[in-house]
VOPAGU-2260 file (C-alpha; in pm, 1 decimal, decimal comma):
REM VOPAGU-2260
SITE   aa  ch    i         X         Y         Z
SITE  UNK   A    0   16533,7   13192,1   21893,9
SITE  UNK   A    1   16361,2   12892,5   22072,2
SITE  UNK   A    2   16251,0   12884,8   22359,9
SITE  UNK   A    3   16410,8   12540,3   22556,5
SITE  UNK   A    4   16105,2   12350,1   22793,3
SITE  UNK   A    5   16160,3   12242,9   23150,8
SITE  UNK   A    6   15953,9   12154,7   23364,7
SITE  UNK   A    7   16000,9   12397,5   23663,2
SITE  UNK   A    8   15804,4   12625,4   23871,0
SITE  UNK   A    9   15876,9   13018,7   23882,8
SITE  UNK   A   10   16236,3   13021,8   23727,0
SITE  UNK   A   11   16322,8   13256,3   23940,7
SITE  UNK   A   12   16330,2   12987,1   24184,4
SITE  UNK   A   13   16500,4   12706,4   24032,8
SITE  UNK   A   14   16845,9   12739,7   24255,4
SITE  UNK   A   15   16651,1   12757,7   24603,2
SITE  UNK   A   16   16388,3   12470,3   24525,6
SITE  UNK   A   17   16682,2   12227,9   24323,4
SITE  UNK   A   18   16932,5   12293,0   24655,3
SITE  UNK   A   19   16618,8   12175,9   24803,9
SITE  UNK   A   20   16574,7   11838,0   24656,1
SITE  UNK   A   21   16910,0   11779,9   24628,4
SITE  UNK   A   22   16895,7   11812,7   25058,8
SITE  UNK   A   23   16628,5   11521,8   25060,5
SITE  UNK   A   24   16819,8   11287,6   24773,8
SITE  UNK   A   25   17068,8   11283,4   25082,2
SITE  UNK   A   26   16791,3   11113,2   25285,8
SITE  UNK   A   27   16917,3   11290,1   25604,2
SITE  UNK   A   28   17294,5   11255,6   25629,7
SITE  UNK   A   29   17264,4   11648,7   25472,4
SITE  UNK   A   30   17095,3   11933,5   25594,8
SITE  UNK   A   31   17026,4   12269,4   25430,3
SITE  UNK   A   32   17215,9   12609,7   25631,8
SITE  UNK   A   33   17112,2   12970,2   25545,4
SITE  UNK   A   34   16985,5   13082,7   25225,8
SITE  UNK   A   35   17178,8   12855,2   25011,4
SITE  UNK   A   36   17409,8   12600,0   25171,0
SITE  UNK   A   37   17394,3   12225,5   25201,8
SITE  UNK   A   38   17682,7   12053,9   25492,6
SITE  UNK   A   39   17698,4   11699,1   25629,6
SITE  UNK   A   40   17504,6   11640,8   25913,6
SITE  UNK   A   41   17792,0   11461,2   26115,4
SITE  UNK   A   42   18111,1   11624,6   26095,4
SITE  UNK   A   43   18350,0   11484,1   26363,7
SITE  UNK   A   44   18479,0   11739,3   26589,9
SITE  UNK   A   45   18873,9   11829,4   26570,1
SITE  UNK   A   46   18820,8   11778,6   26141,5
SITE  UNK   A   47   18992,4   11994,7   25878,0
SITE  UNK   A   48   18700,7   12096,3   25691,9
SITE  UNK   A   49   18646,8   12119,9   25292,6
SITE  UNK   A   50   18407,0   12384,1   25144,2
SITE  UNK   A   51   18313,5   12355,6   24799,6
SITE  UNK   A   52   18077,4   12590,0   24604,6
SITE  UNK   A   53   17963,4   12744,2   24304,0
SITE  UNK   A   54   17694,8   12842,1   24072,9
SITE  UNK   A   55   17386,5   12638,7   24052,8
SITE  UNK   A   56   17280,2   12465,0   23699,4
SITE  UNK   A   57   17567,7   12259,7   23673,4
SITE  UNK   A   58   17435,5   11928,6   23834,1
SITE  UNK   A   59   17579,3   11740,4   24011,6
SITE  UNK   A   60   17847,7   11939,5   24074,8
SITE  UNK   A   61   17951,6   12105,7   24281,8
SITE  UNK   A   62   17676,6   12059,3   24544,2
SITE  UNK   A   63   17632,7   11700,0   24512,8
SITE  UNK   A   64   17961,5   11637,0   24636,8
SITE  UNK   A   65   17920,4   11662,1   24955,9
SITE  UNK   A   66   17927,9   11344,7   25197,9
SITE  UNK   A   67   18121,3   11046,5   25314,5
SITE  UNK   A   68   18517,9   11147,7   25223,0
SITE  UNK   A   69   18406,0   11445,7   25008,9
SITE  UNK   A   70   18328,2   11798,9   25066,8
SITE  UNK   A   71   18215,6   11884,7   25414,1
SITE  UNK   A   72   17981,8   12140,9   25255,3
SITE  UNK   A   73   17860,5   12323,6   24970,4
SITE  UNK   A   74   17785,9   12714,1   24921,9
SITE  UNK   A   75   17563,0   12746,2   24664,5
SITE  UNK   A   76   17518,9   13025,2   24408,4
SITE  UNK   A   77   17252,5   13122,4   24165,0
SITE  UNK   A   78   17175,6   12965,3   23816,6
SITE  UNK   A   79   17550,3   13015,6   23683,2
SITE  UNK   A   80   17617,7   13301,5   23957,0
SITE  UNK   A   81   17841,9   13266,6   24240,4
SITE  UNK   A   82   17750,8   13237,8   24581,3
SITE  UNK   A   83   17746,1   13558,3   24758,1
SITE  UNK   A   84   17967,1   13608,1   25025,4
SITE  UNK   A   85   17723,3   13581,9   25331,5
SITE  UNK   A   86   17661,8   13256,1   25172,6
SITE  UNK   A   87   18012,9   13148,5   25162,3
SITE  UNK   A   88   18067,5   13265,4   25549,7
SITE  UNK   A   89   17699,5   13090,6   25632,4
SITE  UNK   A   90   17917,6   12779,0   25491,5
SITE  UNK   A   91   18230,4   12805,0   25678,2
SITE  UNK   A   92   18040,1   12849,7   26000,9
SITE  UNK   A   93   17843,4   12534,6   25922,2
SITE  UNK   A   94   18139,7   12310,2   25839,0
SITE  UNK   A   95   18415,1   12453,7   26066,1
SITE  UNK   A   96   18534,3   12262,5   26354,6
SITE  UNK   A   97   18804,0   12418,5   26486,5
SITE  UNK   A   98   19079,7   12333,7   26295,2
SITE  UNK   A   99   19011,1   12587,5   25942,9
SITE  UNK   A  100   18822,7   12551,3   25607,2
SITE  UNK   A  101   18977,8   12454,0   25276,6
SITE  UNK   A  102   18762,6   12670,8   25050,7
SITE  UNK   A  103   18804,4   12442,7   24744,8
SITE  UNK   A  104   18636,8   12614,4   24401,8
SITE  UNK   A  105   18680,7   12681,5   24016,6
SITE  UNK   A  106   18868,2   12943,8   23934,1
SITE  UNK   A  107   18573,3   13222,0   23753,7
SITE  UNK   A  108   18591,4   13586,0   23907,2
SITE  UNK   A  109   18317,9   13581,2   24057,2
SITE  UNK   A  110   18343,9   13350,4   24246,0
SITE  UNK   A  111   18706,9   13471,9   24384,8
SITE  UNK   A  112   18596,3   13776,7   24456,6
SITE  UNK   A  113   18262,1   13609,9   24702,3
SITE  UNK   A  114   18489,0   13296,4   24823,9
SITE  UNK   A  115   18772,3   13555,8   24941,4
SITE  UNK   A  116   18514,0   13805,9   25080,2
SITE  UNK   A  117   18361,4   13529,1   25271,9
SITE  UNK   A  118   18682,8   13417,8   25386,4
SITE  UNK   A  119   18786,9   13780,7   25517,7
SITE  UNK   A  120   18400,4   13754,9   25694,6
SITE  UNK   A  121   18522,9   13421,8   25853,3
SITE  UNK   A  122   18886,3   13555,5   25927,0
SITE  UNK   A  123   18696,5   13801,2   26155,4
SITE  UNK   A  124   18487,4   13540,6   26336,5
SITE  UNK   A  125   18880,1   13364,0   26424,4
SITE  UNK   A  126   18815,2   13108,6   26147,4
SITE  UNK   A  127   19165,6   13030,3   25943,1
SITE  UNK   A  128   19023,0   12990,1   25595,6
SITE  UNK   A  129   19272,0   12877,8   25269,0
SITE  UNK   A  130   19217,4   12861,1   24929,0
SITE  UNK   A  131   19285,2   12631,6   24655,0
SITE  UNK   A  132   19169,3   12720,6   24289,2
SITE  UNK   A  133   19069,8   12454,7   24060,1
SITE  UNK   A  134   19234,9   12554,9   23727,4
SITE  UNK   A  135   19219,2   12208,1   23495,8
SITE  UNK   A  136   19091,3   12348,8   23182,6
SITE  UNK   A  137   19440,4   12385,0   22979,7
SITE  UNK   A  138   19246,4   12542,6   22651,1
SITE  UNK   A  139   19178,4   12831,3   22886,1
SITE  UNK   A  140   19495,0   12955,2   22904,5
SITE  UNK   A  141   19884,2   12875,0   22767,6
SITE  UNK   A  142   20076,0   12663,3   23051,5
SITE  UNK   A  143   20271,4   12962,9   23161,5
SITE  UNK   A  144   19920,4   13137,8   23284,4
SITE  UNK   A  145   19800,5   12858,2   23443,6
SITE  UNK   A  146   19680,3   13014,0   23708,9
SITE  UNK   A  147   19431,5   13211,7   23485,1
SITE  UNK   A  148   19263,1   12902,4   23359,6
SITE  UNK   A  149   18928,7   12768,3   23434,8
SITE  UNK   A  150   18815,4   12540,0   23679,5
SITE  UNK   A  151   18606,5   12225,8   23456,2
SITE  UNK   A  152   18517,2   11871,5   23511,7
SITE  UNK   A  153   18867,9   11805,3   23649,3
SITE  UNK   A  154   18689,2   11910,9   23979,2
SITE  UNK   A  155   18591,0   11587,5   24045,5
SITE  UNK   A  156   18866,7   11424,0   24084,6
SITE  UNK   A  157   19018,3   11667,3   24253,1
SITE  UNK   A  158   18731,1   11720,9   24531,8
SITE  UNK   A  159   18762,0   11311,9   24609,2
SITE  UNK   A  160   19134,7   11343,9   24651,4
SITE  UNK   A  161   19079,4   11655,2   24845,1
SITE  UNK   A  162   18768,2   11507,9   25073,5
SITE  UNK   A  163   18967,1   11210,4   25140,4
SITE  UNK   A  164   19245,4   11409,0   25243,1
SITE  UNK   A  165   19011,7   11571,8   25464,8
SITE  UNK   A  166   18954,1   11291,7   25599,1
SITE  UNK   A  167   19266,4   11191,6   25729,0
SITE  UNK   A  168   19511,7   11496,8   25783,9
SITE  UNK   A  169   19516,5   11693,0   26124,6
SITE  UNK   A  170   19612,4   12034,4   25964,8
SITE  UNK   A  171   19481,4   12316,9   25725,7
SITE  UNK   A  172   19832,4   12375,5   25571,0
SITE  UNK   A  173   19864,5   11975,1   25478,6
SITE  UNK   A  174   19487,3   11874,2   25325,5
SITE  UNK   A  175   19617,5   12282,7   25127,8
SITE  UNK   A  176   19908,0   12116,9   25020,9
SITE  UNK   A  177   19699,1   11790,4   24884,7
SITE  UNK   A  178   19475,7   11953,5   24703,5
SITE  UNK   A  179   19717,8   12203,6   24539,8
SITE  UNK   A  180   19846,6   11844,9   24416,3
SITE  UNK   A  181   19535,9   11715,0   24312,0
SITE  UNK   A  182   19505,4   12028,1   24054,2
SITE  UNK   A  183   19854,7   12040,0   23964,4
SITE  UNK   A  184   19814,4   11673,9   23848,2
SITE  UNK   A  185   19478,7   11715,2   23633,9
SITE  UNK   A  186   19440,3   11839,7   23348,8
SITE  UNK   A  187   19106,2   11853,9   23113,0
SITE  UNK   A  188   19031,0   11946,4   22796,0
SITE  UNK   A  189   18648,0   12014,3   22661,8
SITE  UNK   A  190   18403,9   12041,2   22320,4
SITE  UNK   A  191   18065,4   12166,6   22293,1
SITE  UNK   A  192   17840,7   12120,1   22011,8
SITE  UNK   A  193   17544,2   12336,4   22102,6
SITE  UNK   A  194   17473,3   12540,1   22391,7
SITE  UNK   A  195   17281,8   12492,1   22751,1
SITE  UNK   A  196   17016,3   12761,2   22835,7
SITE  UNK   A  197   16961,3   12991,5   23180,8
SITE  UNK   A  198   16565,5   12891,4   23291,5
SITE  UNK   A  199   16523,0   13256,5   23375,1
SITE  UNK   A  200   16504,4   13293,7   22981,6
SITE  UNK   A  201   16452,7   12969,5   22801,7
SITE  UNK   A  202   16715,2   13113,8   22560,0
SITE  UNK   A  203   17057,8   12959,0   22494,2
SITE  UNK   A  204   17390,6   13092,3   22622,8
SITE  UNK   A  205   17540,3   13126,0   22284,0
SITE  UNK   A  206   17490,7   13017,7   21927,8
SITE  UNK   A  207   17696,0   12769,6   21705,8
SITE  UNK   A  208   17691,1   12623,6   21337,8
SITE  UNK   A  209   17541,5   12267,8   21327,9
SITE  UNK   A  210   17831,1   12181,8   21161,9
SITE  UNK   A  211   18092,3   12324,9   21374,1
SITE  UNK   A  212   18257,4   12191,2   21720,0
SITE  UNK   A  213   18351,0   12416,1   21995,3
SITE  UNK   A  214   18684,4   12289,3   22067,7
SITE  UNK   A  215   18854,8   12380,4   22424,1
SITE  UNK   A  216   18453,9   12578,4   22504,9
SITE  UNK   A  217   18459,4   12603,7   22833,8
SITE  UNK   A  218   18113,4   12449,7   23096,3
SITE  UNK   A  219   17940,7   12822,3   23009,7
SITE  UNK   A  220   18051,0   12838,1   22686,8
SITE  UNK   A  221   18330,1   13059,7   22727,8
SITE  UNK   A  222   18585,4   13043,3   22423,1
SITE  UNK   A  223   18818,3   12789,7   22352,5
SITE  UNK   A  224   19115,4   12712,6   22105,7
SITE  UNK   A  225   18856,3   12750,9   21816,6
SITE  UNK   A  226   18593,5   12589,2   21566,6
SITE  UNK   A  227   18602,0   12277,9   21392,6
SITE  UNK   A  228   18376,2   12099,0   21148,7
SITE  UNK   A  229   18195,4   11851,9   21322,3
SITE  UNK   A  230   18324,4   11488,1   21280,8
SITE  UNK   A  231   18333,5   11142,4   21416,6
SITE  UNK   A  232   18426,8   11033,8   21744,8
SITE  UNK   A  233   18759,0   10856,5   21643,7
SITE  UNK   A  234   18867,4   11147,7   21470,5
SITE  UNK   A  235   18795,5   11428,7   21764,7
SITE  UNK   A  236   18905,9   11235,2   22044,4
SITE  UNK   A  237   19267,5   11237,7   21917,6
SITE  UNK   A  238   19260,5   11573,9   21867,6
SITE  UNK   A  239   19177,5   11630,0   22203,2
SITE  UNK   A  240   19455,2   11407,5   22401,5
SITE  UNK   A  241   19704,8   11545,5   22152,3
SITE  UNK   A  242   19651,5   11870,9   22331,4
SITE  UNK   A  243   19622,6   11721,2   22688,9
SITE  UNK   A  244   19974,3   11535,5   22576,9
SITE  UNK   A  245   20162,1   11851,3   22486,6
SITE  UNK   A  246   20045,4   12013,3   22784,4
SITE  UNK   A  247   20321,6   12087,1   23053,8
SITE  UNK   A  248   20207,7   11812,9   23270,3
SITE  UNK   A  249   20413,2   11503,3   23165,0
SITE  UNK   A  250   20224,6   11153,6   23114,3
SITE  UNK   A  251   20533,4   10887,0   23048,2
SITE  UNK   A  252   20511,9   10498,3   23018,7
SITE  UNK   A  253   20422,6   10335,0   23306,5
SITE  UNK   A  254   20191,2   10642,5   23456,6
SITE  UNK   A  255   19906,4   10542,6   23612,2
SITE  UNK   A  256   19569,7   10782,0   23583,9
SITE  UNK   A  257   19224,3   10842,4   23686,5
SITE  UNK   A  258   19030,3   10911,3   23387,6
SITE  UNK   A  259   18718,6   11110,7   23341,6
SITE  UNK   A  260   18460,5   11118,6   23022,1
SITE  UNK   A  261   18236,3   11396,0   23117,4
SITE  UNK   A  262   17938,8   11436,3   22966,1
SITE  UNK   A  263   17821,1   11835,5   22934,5
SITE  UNK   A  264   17451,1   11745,2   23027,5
SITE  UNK   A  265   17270,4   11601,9   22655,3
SITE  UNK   A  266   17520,3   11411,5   22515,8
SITE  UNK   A  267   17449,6   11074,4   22572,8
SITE  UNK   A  268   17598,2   10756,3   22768,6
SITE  UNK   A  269   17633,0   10598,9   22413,3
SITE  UNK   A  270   17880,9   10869,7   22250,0
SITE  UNK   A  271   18058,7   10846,2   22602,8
SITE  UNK   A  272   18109,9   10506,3   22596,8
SITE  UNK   A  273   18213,4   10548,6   22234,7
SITE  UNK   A  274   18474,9   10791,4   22315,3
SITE  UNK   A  275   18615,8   10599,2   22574,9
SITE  UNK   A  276   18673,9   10331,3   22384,8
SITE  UNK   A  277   18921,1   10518,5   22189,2
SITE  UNK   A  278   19063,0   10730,1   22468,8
SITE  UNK   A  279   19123,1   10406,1   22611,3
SITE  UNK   A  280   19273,4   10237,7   22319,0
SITE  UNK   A  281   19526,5   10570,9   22304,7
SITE  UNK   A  282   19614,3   10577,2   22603,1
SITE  UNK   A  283   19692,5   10168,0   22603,0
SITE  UNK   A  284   19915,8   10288,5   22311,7
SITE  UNK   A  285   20112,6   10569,3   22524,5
SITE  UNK   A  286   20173,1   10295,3   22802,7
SITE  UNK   A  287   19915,2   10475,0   23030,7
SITE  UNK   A  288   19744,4   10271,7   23312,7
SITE  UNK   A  289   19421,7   10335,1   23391,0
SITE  UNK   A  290   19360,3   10285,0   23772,5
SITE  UNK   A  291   18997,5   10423,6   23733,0
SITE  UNK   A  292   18759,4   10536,4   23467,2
SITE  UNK   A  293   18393,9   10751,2   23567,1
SITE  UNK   A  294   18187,1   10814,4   23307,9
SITE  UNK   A  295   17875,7   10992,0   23306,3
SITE  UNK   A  296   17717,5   11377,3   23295,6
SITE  UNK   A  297   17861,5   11480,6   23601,4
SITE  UNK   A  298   17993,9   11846,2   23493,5
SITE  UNK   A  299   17672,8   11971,4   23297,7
SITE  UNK   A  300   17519,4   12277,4   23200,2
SITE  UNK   A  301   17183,5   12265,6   23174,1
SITE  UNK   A  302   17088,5   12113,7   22803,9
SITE  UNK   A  303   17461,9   12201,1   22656,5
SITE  UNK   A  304   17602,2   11952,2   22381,0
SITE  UNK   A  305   17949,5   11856,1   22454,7
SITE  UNK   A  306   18181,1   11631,3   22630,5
SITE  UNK   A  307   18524,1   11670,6   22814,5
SITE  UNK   A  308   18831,0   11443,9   22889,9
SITE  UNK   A  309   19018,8   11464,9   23215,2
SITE  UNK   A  310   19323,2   11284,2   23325,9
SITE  UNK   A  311   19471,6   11310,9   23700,2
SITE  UNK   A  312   19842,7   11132,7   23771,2
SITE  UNK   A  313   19847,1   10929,4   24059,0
SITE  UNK   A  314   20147,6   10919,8   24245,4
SITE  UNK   A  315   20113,3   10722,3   24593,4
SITE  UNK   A  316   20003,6   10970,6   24786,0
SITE  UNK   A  317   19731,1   11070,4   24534,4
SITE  UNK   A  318   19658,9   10694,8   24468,1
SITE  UNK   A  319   19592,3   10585,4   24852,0
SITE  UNK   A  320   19347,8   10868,0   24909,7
SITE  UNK   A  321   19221,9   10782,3   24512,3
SITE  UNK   A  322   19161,9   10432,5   24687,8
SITE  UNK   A  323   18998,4   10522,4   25016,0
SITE  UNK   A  324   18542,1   10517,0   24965,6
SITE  UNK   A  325   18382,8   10801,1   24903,7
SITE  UNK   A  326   17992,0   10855,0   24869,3
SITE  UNK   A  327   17761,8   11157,7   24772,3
SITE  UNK   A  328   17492,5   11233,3   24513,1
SITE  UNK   A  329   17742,8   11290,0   24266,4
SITE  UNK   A  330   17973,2   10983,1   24303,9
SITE  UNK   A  331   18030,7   10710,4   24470,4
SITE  UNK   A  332   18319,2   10491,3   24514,0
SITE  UNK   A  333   18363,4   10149,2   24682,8
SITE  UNK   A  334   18720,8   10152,8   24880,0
SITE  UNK   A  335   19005,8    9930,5   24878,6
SITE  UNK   A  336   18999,3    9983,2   25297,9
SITE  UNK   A  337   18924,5    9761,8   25542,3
C-alpha cells in the first residue's frame, strides 16, 4: 500500500498546528479558546450564538466558517474524530452571550454523543444549548430515515443561512427553527473515485477499482448506493440529479436554488466546472433558477477523489438571509444590503 506525502511535522500534530494557522489566515478577527476551538473575536453582546464543529481534515469546513454572518465559533476535533466534549463546552462558553448556543453539526455518532455531552456540561453552567443535525446526504439513508443520514457538503449552505440568521433573530427557538429549514431544504448527493488518507498513517481510508465510481460514498468514505464503472462527466452527472430529483424534497418549475459543486479535495476546478456545465444545462431544462452557484473544494478529505452536488430551495425567508454578506476562510459572499 503507498504511502501518500505531505508535508507536515509530527502527524500527531496536524489538528493542533492546522487550527493554528487557520487562527492567523483570520488576521485577528479570530482567536484560538482551549485546546481546540477557534470563535470570533467580536461577538455583540445580547447575540444568539451559532457553534459549529467537527473533525479536523476536512478543510475548510467546518472551522473555516466562522466570521462575519457565519458561525460564531468552531469546536474542533481530531483528524476525522469528533471534538471531545470539554471541547464542545470550552466552545459554548466562548461564543455564548446570554441568549443560548445553536450547536449546528453533521449528523456522525460521534459527534452526537460529544456535542450533547457538551451541551449537558453547558446546561449545568445555565447555558440553554439546542441542536440542529445536518442530515443532507440522501444516499445515506431512504427518505423515511432521514434523520439517520449524514451530514455532507450541504453544510455550507446551511451554516450561511444559519449564521445569517444568527445574525438577525433575538431568540434560540427562532435562528432553531431557521436552520431546521435550511436542512430540510438541502439535499446532496456525492461520488468518490479514490480515497483520502489519515496523516497519522500515510495509508488510505479504503480501497477502490480504478475503474469503478463510488456512487452516494459518503466525505470518509462510508458506503453509498453502490459501484459504477467509471465514465464521463455528462453521463454521471445525470445519474446523480436523477436521484436528488426523486428524493422527497420537491424541485417544481419556477424553484429557485442555491447550488453547490463540491469538490472532495483532488479533483480539480476543471472537472468542476465541467460538471456544472451540465448540472446547469439540467437544471435550465427542469425550469430551475439558479440564484447562486459556489464551486470549489470546500467539503474535502484530505487527498480523496470525488465530487458532490447540493441543491438548497429558497423560499423568501431562506432567500433574504441567502442574500445578506457573509465572510470567513471558507466563503465569502458580497450582499445585496445596504
Amino acid at each position: 500500500m503507498p504511502v501518500i506525502k505531505k508535508i507536515i511535522n509530527n502527524p500527531n500534530n496536524c489538528a493542533a498546528e492546522l487550527l493554528d494557522g487557520l487562527v492567523e489566515a483570520y488576521d485577528g478577527s479570530c482567536i484560538k479558546v482551549g485546546r481546540g476551538c477557534i470563535v470570533k473575536k467580536d461577538i455583540p453582546a445580547g447575540k444568539v450564538a451559532l457553534l459549529v464543529g467537527g473533525g479536523s481534515g476536512h478543510e475548510p469546513i467546518y472551522h473555516g466558517l466562522v466570521g462575519h454572518n457565519l458561525a460564531d465559533g468552531a469546536a474542533c476535533g481530531d483528524i476525522f474524530a469528533a471534538p471531545p466534549p470539554d471541547i464542545v463546552l470550552e466552545g459554548a462558553q466562548a461564543v455564548n452571550r446570554g441568549k443560548g448556543v445553536l450547536f449546528l453539526y453533521g449528523n456522525y455518532a460521534g459527534d452526537v454523543l460529544n456535542f450533547d455531552m457538551g451541551a449537558e456540561l453547558a446546561a449545568e453552567e445555565g447555558i440553554e444549548v439546542k441542536t440542529v443535525l445536518i442530515t443532507d446526504d440522501l444516499a445515506s439513508a431512504p427518505p423515511d430515515r432521514k434523520g439517520d443520514r449524514r451530514g455532507i457538503a450541504g453544510l455550507v449552505p446551511i451554516v450561511k443561512l444559519a449564521g445569517a440568521a444568527a445574525a438577525t433573530v433575538d431568540s434560540l427557538d427562532e435562528l432553531a427553527r431557521i436552520a431546521t429549514k435550511a436542512n430540510d431544504m438541502t439535499r446532496s448527493v456525492g461520488v468518490s473515485m479514490s480515497p483520502g488518507s489519515i496523516p497519522a498513517t500515510g495509508h488510505p481510508t479504503f480501497e477502490i477499482d480504478d475503474d469503478k465510481i463510488g456512487l452516494g460514498m459518503g466525505i470518509h468514505g462510508e458506503k453509498g448506493v453502490g459501484l459504477i464503472p467509471m465514465t464521463t462527466a455528462d453521463d454521471l452527472v445525470p445519474q446523480l440529479l436523477d436521484l436528488l430529483f426523486k428524493d422527497d424534497l420537491a424541485f417544481n418549475q419556477g424553484d429557485e436554488v442555491v447550488l453547490l459543486v463540491n469538490s472532495l479535495g483532488s479533483t480539480t476546478m476543471m472537472e468542476l466546472l465541467i460538471v456544472n456545465r451540465t448540472v446547469k444545462k439540467i437544471l435550465a431544462d427542469r425550469g430551475l433558477h439558479v440564484h447562486d452557484t459556489i464551486i470549489g473544494p470546500l467539503v474535502t478529505c484530505q487527498e480523496m477523489s470525488g465530487f458532490s452536488i447540493s441543491l438548497t430551495k429558497l423560499d423568501p425567508e431562506l432567500k433574504r438571509l441567502w442574500d445578506l454578506s457573509c465572510e470567513s476562510v471558507c466563503y465569502t459572499k458580497l450582499g445585496n444590503e445596504p
